[in-house]
Structure formats: C-alpha cells, structure tokens
N, C-alpha and C positions, 0 to 999 in steps of 0.2 A: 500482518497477513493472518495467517491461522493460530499460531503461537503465542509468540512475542508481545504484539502490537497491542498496547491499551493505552490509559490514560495513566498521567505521571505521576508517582509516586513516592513516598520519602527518598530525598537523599538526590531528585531529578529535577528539581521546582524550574521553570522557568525565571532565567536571571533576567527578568524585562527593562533592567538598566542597561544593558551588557546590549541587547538588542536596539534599544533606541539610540545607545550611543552611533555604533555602526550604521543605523540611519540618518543619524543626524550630517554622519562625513560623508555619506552619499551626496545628500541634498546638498549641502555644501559645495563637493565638487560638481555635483550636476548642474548649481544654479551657472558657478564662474565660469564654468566651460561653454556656456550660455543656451543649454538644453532646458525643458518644459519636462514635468514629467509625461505627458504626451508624447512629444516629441522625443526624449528618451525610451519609449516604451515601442516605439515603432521602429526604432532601429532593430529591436534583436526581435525574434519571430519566436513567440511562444511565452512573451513576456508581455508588455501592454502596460497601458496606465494607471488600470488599479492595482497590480502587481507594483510600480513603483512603489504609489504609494501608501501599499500595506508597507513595504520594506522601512520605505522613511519615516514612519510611523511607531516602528517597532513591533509590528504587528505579525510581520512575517519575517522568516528567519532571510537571512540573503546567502545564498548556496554558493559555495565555494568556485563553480566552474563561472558563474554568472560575475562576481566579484572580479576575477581575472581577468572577465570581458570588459568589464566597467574600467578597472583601472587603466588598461590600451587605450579603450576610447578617448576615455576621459584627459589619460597622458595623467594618469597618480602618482605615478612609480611604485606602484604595488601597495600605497596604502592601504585599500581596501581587506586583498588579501591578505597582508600581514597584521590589518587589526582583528581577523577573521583568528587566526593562529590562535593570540590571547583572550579566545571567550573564556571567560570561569569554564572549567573540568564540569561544574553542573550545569552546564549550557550544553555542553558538547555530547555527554550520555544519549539523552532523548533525542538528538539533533535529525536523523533521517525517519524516524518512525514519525516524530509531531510532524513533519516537513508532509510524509505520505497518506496522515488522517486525514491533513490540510486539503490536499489532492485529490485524495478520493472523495471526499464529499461535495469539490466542484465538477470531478471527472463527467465525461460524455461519453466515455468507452471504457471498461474494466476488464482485460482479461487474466486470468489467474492460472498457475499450475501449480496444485499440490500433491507433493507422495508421501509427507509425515502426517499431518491431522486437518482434518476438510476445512475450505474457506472460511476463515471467522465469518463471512457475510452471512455463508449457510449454516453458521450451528446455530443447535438449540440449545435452552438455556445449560439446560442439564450438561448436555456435552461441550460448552461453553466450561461450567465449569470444573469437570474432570479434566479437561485440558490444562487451566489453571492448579487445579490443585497435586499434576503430575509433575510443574515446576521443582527443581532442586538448584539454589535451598528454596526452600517451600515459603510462601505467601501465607499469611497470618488472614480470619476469617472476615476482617472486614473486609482487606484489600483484593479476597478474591471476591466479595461482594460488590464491590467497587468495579473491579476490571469486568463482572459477565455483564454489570449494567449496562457498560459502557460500549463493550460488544454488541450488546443487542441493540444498543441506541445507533448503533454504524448501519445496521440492517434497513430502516428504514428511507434512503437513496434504493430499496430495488421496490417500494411500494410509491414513491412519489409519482408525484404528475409528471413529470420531468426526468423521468429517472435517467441512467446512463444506460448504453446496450452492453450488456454484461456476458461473460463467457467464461467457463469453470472448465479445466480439463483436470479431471483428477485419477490418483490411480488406484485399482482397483483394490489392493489392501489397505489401504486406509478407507473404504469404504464398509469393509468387512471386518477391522478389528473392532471390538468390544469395547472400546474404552468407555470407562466408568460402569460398565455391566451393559448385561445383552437389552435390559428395559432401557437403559440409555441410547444403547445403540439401536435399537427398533425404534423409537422413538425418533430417532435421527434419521433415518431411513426414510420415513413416512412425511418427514420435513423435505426431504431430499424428493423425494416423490411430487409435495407439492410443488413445492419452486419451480422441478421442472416445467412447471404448466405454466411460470407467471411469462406476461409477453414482451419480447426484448432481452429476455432470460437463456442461454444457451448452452446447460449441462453435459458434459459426455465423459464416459468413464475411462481411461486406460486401462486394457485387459493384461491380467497376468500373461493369455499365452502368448502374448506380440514375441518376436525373436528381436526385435529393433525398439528401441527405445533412447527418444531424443532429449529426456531432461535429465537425462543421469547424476549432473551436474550441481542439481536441489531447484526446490524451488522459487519461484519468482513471481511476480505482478506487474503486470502492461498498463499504465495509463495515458490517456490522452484526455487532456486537457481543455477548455473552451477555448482556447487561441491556437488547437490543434497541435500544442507541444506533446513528443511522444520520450516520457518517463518509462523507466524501470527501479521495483522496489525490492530487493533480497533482502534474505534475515537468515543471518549465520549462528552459531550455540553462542557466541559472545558480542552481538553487533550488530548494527543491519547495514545497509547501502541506499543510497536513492541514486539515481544515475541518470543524468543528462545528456552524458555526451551521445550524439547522432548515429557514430558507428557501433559504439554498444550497444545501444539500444537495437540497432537496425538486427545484429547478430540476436538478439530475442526475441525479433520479432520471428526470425526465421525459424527459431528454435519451436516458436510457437505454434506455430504454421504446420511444425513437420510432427507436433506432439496432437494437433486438431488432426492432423490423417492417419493418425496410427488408433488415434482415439475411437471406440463406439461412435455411431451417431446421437444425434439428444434421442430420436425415436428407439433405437438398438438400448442405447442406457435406461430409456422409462421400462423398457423389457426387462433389463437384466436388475431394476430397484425392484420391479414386480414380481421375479421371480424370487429374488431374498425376501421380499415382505411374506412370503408364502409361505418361505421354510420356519418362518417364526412359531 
C-alpha cells in the first residue's frame, strides 16, 4: 500500500523451489481426480485457467483459503494445506505483499483508504522516499533506491490504455503533514492536484471536522480482479494480510462505501488541494 509494500529484499528472496514443488502436488492431484486446468478453474469463481496454471508452474503463490478448497474438491486430505504450513520462513515473509503487487497490476477496480501516508500509487518520488527513509530500522541507500523505483514503477496501471478505475479516499492529515519537508510536501500536493484530473481516477479527501469516521480500524485496499474476484489487502507495523474470504471482504466493502460519504467529493477535494496550494 503506502508503506510497507515494495520489492523483495535480503533475507525475502523468493524460494522458487518451495513454490514449484506445491505445484507440481496440485497438478498431480488435479490430473487423478480427472480435472483439466480449465475445467478446474471454472469450478471456483474468481479463479480461472491461467491462475491454475501460474500456480502449477510455480509462478504464483497458491493462497492458503484456495489450497483448502482444492484439497475438499480434490478429496487430498489436506495435502495441499499442510504442504502450505512448511514453506521455508523465507517464503512465507513476503507472502501477502508479492501475492497483492501480483493483483494490483492485473486489477480492474483499485480502491484504497489511507490515514498514515498517501497511496504509494500517488507519491512522488521524493515523498516516496521520505516514507522509505522514516523506516525503523532504517533501509541502507541502495535499498531505498531500490524500493522508490520500484514504487514508481507500480504507478504506471493508472497511465495505461487499459488501466483499472481507481478510487483513493484518504484523510485529511496525512495530506497536510510535512513529511520529508514542506518542498516535499507541496510538491506532493501538486501531484495530488494533477492525478485528480486523470480519467477513471477518483480522489476525495476525509475532513478532520467529520464527528463519524468509519476507518478507525487502519487502512486497507479493495481489489477486484478480471474474473471479478473481490480481495482485501491490510498492512499492520509487522505483517500484511491479503484476504479472500467473501464475508470479509464484503464487511470492506461497506466500510468503504460508508468512508466514500463521509469523504469530500473528488470536486470539494480539487477545492480543498487548491486551497493548500495557495497557502504555500
């Protein structure tokens, strides 16, 4: 999201053995059970045939709520999940953040609520890497070189042909603090300014004086998928979450819904980015 999420690091490397093995028992029980991966992929809804077979491939991780669907179907007796259990520890680190880069770059719909530091989609470089460099313990100068690139390189889904329709509800201090200095922050501002104008783009700010405020809870990411699966991505101070299941997700979606009416409109927000751009 705004934080956490980058590209993988010492000490996170992807185990691409560990992955291909757990493909390999898919396919395996996929073939005997006498399923295609087509025909596998049309059974669960938000899953599909090339989602197989990235999984069987090694190529995509296979997510722990999916595994436990597979092994019922399939009649594994929990192989699947319990070879899930023993991925190598550095499998398991980066597990829902690579899962949600994966996501986001196919997504069709993104929307986001942040109240600690604005959407990674939306920073700029600068504020990209003040974010990075506010990390404790602190990131060494390549690797925050590393991480704003790779930031910036996620940005480029809201300038595509094809991009997804995007939606930012954020709140209104963290739009206001400083961070990395006021040149950073006006600078940011003035990014925030344009984006709101890109099309399919839908900015609006949460005002400090609401009395009602429905994210209390931190922030999170809506995504919906091409085969219209609807995800949820959190990042906690030591962890993140990706989240599949139907009634969570449905409980954010409403969270979201009720954070969009308490929100500015994107027109009331271009107001209140243009009234900050002034006091500068």
């Amino acid at each position: 999201m705004g934080t956490t999420t980058g590209p993988r690091t010492r000490g996170s490397r992807r185990n691409a053995s560990a992955m291909k093995m757990v493909g390999a028992l898919l396919a395996v029980f996929r073939t005997a059970a006498g399923y295609t991966q087509q025909s596998l992929g049309e059974v669960f809804v938000g899953v599909g045939e090339q989602t197989i077979a990235s999984i069987e491939q090694g190529r995509r991780r296979l997510m722990p709520d999916l595994a436990d669907q597979f092994d019922e179907l399939l009649d594994t007796k929990g192989a699947l999940a319990e070879a899930l259990k023993y991925m190598p520890e550095v499998d398991l680190v980066p597990l829902w953040a690579e899962e949600f880069l994966a996501r986001e770059r196919e997504a069709i719909a993104i929307s986001s609520y942040q109240n600690q530091v604005l959407p990674g989609l939306l920073q700029t470089d600068a504020y990209a890497e003040a974010v990075f460099r506010s990390r404790v313990p602190v990131y060494d100068e390549d690797e925050i070189a590393r991480l704003v690139a790779s930031r910036v390189e996620r940005q480029a889904i809201l300038h595509g042909k094809n991009g997804p329709i995007t939606s930012f509800v954020v709140w209104e201090p963290v739009v206001r603090a400083p961070l990395g200095g006021m040149a950073v922050r006006d600078e940011q501002l003035r990014h925030l300014r344009a984006c709101s104008e890109l099309p399919g783009l839908m900015l609006q700010i949460l005002p400090l004086e609401r009395t009602a405020h429905a994210g209390l809870d931190g922030p999170f990411v809506l995504l919906e998928t091409p085969e219209h699966q609807r995800l949820v991505y959190a990042e906690t101070q030591r962890g993140s979450q990706l989240i599949a299941d139907q009634d969570e997700v449905a409980i954010l979606n409403q969270k979201y819904a009720m954070l969009r009416s308490q929100a500015l409109t994107p027109e009331d927000t271009r107001d209140l980015l243009d009234r900050l751009l002034g006091e500068q």
